[in-house]
N, CA, C and O atoms as a GROMACS GRO file, in nm:
protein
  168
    1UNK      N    1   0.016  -0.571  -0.549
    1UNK     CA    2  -0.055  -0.532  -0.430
    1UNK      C    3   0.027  -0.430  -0.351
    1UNK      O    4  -0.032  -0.335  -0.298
    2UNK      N    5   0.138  -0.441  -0.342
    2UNK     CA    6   0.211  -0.347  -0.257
    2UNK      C    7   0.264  -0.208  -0.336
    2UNK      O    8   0.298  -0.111  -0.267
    3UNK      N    9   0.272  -0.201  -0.489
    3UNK     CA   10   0.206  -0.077  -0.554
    3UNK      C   11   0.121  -0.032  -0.483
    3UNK      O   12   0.149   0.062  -0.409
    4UNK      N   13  -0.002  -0.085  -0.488
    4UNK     CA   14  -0.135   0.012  -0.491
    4UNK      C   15  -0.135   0.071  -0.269
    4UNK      O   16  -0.170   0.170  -0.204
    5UNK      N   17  -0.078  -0.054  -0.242
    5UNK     CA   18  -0.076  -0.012  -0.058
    5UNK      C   19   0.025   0.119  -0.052
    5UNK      O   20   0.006   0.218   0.019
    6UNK      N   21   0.119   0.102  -0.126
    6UNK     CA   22   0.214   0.264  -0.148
    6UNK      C   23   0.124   0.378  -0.227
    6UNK      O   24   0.168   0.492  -0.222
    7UNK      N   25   0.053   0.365  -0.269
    7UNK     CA   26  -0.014   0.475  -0.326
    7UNK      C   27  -0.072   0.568  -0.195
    7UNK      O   28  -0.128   0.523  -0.095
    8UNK      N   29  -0.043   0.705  -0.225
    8UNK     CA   30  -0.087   0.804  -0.088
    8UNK      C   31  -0.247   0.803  -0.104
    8UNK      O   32  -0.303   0.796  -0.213
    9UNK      N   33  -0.325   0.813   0.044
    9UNK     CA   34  -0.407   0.835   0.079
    9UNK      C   35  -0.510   0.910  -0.014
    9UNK      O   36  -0.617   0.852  -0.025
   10UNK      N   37  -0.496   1.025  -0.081
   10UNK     CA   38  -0.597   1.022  -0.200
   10UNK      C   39  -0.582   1.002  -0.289
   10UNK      O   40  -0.612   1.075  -0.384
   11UNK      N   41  -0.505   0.847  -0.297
   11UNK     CA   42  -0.587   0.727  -0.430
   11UNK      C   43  -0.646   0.632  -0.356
   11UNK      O   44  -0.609   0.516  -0.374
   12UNK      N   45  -0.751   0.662  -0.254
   12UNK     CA   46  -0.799   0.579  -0.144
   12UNK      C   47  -0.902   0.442  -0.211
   12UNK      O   48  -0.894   0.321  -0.194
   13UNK      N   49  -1.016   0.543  -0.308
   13UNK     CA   50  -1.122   0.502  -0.386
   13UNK      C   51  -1.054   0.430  -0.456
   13UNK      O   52  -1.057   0.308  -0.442
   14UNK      N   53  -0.975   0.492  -0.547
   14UNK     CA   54  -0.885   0.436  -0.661
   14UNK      C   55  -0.856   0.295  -0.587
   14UNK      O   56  -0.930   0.200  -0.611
   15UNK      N   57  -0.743   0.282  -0.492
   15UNK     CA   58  -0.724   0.130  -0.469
   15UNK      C   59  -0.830   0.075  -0.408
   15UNK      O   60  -0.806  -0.046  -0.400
   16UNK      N   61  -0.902   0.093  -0.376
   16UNK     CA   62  -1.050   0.039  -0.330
   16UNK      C   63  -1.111  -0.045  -0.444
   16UNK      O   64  -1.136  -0.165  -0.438
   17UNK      N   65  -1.133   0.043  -0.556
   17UNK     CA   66  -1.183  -0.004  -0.663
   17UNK      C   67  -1.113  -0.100  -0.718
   17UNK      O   68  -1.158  -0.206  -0.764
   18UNK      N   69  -0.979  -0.058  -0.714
   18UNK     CA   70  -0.881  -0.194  -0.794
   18UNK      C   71  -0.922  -0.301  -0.753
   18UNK      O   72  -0.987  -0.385  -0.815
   19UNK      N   73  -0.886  -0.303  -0.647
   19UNK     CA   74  -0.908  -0.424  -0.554
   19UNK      C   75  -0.975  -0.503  -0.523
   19UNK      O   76  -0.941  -0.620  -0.508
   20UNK      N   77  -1.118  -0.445  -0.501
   20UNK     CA   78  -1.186  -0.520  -0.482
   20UNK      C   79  -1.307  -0.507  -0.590
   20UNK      O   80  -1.410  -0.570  -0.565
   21UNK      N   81  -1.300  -0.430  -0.711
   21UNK     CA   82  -1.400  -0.442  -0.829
   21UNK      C   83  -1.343  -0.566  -0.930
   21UNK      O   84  -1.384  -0.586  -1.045
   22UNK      N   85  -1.223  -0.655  -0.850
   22UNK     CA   86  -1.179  -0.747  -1.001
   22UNK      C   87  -1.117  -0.851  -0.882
   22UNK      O   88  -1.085  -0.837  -0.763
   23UNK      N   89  -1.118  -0.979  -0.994
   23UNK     CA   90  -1.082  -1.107  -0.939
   23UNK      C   91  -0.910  -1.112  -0.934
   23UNK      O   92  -0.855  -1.155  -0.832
   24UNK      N   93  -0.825  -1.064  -1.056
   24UNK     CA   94  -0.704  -1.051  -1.085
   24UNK      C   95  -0.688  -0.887  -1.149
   24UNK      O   96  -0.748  -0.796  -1.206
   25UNK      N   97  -0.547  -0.934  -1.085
   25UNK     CA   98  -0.473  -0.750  -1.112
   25UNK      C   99  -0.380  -0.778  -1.130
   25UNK      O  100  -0.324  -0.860  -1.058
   26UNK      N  101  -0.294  -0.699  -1.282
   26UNK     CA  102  -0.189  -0.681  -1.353
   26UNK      C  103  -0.098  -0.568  -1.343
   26UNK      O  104  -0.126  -0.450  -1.361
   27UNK      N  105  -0.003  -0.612  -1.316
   27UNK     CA  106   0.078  -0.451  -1.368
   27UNK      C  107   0.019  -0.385  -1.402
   27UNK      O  108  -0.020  -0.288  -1.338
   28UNK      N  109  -0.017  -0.415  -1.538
   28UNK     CA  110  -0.044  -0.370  -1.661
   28UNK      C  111  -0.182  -0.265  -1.643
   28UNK      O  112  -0.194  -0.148  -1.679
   29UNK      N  113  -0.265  -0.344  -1.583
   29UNK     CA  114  -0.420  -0.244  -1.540
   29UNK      C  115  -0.365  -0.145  -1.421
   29UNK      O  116  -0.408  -0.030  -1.427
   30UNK      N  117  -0.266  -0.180  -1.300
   30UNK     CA  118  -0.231  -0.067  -1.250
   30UNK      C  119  -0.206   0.035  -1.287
   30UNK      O  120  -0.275   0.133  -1.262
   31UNK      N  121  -0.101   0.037  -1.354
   31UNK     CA  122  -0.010   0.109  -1.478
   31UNK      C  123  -0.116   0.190  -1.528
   31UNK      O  124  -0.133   0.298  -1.472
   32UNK      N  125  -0.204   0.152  -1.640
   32UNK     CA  126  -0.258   0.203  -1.684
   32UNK      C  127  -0.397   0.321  -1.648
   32UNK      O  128  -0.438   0.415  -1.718
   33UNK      N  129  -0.449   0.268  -1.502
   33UNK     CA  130  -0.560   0.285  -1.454
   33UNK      C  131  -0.487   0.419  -1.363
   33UNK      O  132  -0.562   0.508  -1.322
   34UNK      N  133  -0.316   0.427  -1.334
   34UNK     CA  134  -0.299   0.507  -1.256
   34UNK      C  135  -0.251   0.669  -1.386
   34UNK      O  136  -0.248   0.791  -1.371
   35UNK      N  137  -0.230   0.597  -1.474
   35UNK     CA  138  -0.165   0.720  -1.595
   35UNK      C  139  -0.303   0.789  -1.635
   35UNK      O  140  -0.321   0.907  -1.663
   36UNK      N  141  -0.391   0.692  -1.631
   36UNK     CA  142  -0.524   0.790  -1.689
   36UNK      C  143  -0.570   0.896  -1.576
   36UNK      O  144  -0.591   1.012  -1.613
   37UNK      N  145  -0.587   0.863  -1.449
   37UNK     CA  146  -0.594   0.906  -1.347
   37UNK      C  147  -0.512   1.066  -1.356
   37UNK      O  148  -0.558   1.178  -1.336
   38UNK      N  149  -0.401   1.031  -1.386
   38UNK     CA  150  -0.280   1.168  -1.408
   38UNK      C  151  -0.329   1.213  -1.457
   38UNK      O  152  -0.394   1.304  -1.404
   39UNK      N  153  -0.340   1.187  -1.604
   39UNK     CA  154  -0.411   1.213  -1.725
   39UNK      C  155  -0.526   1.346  -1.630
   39UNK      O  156  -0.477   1.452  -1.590
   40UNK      N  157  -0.655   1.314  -1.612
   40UNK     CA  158  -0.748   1.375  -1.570
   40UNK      C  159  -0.728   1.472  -1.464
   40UNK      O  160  -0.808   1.563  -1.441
   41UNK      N  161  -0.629   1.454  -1.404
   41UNK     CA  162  -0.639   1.536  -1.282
   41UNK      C  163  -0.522   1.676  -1.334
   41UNK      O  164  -0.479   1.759  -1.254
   42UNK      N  165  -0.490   1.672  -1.478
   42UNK     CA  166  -0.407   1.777  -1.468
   42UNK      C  167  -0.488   1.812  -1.596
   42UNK      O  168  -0.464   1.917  -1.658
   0.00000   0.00000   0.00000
């Protein structure tokens, strides 16, 4: 949780969605959900 609260202001949606589209959150889906993110935006 305090990953995604450090994440800057436009990954707003992004932690929005984490958060509150799922019951439990992993490293692991952070991690991953934030590399694809990279992924796309470059």
């Amino acid at each position: 949780m305090l990953l995604l609260c450090s994440l800057p202001s436009s990954y707003k949606s992004f932690r929005e969605t984490l958060i509150y589209g799922r019951d439990k959150l992993s490293f692991g889906d952070v991690k991953g959900h934030l590399l694809s993110k990279d992924k796309l935006n470059k």
